[in-house]
N, C-alpha and C positions, 0 to 999 in steps of 0.2 A: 885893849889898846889904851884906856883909860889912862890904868896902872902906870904902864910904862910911860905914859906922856905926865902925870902928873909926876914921877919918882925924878924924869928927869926935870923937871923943872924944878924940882926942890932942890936936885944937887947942881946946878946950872946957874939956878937962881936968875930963868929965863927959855924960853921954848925953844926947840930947835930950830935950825933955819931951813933943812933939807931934810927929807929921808929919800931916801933911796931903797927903790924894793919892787921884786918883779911883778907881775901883772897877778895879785892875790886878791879877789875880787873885795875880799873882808877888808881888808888893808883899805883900799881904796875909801871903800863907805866909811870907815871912821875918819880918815884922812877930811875925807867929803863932808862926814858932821864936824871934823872939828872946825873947820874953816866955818860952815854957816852956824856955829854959837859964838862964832867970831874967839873963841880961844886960841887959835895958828892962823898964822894968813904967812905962812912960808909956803918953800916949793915940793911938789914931789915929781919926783924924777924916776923915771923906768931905767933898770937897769939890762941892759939887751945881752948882755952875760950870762945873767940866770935867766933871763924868758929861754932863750936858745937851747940852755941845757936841758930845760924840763921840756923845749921840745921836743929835743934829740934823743932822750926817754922814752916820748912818747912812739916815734919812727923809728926805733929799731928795727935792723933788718934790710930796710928800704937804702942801699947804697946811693943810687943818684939823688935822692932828697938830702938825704944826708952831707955829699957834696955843693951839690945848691946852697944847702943851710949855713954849712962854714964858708962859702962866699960871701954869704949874705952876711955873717959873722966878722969875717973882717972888714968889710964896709961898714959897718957901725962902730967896731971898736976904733975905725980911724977918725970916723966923726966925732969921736966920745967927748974929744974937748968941745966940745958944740956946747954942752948943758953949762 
């Protein structure tokens, strides 16, 4: 995570203001140190797009979850402008 946070800051010539990225718990903890060595103090935002899908992955099979899930799916995609 290092990497790609320092490569984009060299071609940016400044941090990012956002990432967007589903629920990776790794992701998260660097997210998480970089904000506490105070390197980023932007946002991170869940994308409920890819959590969905890798749940929908994970419930194959299961028909009525599956229907539940893309309800629950277009309720958040309408909220999306929320973030």
């Amino acid at each position: 995570m290092y990497r790609v946070f320092q490569f984009f800051v060299q071609l940016h010539n400044r941090p990012p203001q956002t990432f967007v990225t589903d629920e990776q718990q790794t992701i998260i903890s660097a997210l998480e140190e970089l904000k506490a060595k105070e390197f980023w103090n932007g946002t991170h935002v869940f994308d409920p797009w890819h959590a969905l899908k890798n749940i929908r992955k994970k419930l194959r099979g299961e028909e009525q979850t599956k229907r539940d899930m893309m309800r629950t799916f277009r309720t958040l995609a309408m909220t999306r402008s929320a973030y």
